[in-house]
C-alpha positions as CSV (number, residue, x, y, z in Angstrom):
1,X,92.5,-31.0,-124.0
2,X,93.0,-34.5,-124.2
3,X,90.6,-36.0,-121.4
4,X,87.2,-35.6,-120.0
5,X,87.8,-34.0,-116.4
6,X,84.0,-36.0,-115.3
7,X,85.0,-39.2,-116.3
8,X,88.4,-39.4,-118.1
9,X,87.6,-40.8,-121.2
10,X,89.3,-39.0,-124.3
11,X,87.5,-36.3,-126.0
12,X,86.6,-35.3,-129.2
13,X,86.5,-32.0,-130.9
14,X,83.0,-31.4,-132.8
15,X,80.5,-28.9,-132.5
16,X,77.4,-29.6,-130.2
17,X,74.1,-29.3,-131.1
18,X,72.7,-26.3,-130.8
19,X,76.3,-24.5,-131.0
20,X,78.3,-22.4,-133.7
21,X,82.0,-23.4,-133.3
22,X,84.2,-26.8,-132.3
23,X,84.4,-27.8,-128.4
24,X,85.8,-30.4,-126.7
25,X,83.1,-32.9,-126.0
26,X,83.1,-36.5,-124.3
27,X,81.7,-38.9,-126.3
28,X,81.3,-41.0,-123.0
29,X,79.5,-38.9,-120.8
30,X,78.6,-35.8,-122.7
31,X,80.3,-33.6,-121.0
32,X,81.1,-29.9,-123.1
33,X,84.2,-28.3,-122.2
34,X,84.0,-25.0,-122.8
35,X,87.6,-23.1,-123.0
36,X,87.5,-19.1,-122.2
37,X,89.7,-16.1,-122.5
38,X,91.6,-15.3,-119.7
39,X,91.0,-12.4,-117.7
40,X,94.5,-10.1,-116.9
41,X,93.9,-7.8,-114.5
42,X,96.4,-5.2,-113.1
43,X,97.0,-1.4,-112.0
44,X,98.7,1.5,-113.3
45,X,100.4,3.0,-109.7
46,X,101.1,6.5,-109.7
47,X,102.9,8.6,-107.6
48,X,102.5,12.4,-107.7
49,X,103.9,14.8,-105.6
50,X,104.9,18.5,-106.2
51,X,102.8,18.4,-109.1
52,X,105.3,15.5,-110.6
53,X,103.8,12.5,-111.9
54,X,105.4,9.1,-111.8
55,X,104.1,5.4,-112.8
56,X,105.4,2.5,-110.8
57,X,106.3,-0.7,-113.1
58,X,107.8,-4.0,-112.4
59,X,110.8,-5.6,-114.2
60,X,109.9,-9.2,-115.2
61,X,111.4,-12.2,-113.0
62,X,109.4,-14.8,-115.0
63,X,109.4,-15.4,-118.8
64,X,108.0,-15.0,-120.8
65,X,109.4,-11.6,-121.5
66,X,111.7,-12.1,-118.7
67,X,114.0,-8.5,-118.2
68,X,111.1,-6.1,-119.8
69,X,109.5,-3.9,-117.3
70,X,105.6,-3.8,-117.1
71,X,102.9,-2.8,-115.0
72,X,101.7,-5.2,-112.2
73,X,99.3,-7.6,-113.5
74,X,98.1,-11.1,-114.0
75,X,95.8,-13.5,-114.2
76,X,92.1,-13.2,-112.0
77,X,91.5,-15.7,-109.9
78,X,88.6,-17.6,-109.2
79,X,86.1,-16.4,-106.5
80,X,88.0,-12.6,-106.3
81,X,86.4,-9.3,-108.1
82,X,88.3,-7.7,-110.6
83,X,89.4,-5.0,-108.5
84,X,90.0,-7.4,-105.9
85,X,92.6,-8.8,-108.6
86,X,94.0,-5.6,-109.4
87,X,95.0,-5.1,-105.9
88,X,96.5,-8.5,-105.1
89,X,98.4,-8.7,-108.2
90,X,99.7,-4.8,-107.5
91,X,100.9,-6.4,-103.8
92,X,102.5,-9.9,-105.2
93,X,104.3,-7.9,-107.8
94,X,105.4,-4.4,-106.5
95,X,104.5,-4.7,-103.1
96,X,102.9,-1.7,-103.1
97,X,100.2,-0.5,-100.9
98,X,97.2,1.1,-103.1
99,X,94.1,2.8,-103.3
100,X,92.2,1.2,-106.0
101,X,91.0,3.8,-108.6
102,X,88.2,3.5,-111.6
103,X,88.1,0.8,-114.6
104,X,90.2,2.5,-117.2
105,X,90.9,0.2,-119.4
106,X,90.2,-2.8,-121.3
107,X,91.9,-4.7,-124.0
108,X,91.2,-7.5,-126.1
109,X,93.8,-9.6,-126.9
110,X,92.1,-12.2,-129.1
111,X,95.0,-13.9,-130.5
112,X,96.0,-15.3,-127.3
113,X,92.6,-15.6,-125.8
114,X,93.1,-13.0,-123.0
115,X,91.1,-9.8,-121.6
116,X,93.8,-7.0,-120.4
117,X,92.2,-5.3,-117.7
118,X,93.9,-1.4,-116.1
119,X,92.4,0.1,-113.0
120,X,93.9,3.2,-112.1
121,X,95.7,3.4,-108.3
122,X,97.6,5.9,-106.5
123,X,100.0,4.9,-104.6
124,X,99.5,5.7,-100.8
125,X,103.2,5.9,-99.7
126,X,106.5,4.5,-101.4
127,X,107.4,1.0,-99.4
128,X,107.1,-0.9,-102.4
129,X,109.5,-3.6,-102.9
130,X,109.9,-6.1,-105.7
131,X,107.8,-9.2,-105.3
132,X,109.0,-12.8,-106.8
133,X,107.9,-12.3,-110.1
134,X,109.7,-9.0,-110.2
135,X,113.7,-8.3,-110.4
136,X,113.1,-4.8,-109.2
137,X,109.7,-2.3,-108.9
138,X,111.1,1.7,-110.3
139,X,108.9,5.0,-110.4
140,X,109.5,6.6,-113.8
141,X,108.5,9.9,-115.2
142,X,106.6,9.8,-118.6
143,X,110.1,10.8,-120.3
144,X,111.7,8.3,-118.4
145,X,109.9,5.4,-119.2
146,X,111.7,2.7,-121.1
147,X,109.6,2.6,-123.7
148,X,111.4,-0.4,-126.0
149,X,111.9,-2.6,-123.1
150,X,107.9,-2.5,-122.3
151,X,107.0,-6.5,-122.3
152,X,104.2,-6.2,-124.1
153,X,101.9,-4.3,-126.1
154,X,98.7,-4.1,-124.1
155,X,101.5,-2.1,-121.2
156,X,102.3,0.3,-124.0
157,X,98.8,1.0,-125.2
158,X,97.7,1.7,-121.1
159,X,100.3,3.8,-120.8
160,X,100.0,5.6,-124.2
161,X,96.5,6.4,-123.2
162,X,96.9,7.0,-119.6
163,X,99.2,10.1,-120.4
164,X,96.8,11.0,-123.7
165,X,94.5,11.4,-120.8
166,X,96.8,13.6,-118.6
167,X,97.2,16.0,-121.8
168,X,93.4,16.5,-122.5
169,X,93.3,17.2,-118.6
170,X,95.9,19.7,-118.3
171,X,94.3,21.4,-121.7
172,X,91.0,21.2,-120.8
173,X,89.4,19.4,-122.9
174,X,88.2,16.7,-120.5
175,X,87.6,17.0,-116.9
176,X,89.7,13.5,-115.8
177,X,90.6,10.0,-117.1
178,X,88.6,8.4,-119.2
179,X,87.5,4.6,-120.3
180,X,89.1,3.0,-123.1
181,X,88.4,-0.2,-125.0
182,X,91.0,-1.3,-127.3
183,X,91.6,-4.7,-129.5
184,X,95.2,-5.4,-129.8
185,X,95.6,-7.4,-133.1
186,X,99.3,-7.7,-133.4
187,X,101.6,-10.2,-132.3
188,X,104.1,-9.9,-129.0
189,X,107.3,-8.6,-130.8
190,X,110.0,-10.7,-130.9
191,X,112.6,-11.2,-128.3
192,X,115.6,-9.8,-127.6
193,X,117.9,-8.8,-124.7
194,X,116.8,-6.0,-122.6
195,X,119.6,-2.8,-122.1
C-alpha cells in the first residue's frame, strides 16, 4: 500500500500505539490500514450412485496454475456467508447445481495470507458445465483422480482427508465425515506443464 484510501496522502509503515506488529498508517489523517488473510471458500461435489462415489473438479482457465484441475473455489465476497460462497463459486466454476453440506474443512495457508475453506455438497443432478474460469468440469473416481496435476496443495490435503473419511466410514470407526483443521506450511510446487 502506497496511499491513504481517506485522504491520499502516502503512508508509512510503523506500528501504532497500542499494537504488536507494523501497519500501514497515514501520517496525515491517522488512518490504520489494517491488511487481512483472505478467505477461500469452495465445495468438494460428489456424485454417488450405485454405491460409486465420484468428486467433481474443475480444470484451471486462469493462472495461476493454469491446466491443473481443482476443486471449485475462490475468494468470499463481501456481504455473502461462507456457505453462501461455497455455492456461488461451485456455480461460476462447474456450473453445478448443489446442495450445500457441513464445514469440513479448514486450512491455513499463512504464507500467502489466505484461509482455505471445504464444505461438503452433493451434487443434485449432472448438468454441470464448465464456467469461464474452467477449461472443462470431470467427475473422477478416487483412483482416477489426477493426483500430480492437482493445482495446489490445500486441493490435495481436502481430498486426502475427504476419502480418509470415507475409509473410517466404511470400517466403522466413525459414523460420517468429520472436521479438519490443517496449516499448510509449504510452498505451491513449482510449475510445469500439465499431461
Amino acid at each position: 500500500m502506497k496511499f491513504c484510501s481517506e485522504c491520499g496522502h502516502s503512508v508509512a509503515l510503523a506500528i501504532p500505539e497500542g499494537d504488536n506488529r507494523p501497519r500501514h498508517v497515514c501520517p496525515q489523517c491517522g488512518t490504520i490500514h489494517y491488511q487481512n488473510p483472505k478467505m477461500v471458500i469452495g465445495t468438494i461435489p460428489v456424485w454417488e450412485h450405485d454405491g460409486q462415489l465420484q468428486v467433481l473438479l474443475c480444470r484451471r482457465a486462469i493462472e495461476p496454475r493454469y491446466g491443473y484441475w481443482t476443486l471449485p473455489a475462490g475468494f468470499m465476497e463481501n456481504g455473502e456467508t461462507t456457505g453462501e460462497a461455497a455455492a456461488r463459486e461451485t456455480d461460476e466454476e462447474a456450473g453445478a447445481n448443489i446442495e450445500l453440506g457441513k464445514l469440513f474443512a479448514l486450512l491455513n495457508v499463512a504464507h500467502v495470507h489466505q484461509v482455505h475453506m471445504f464444505y461438503l455438497a452433493a451434487l443434485r443432478d449432472l448438468d454441470f458445465h464448465p464456467g469461464e474460469e474452467s477449461l472443462e468440469v470431470q467427475l473422477f473416481a478416487e483412483r482416477d483422480i489426477p493426483w500430480d496435476e492437482l493445482a495446489f496443495p490445500t486441493i490435495r490435503k481436502t481430498l486426502e482427508l475427504f476419502f480418509a473419511d470415507r475409509v473410517k466410514m466404511r470400517e466403522g470407526q466413525q459414523p460420517g465425515y468429520g472436521f479438519h483443521s490443517h496449516d499448510i506450511v509449504r510452498p505451491m510446487i513449482a510449475p510445469r506443464e500439465p499431461d
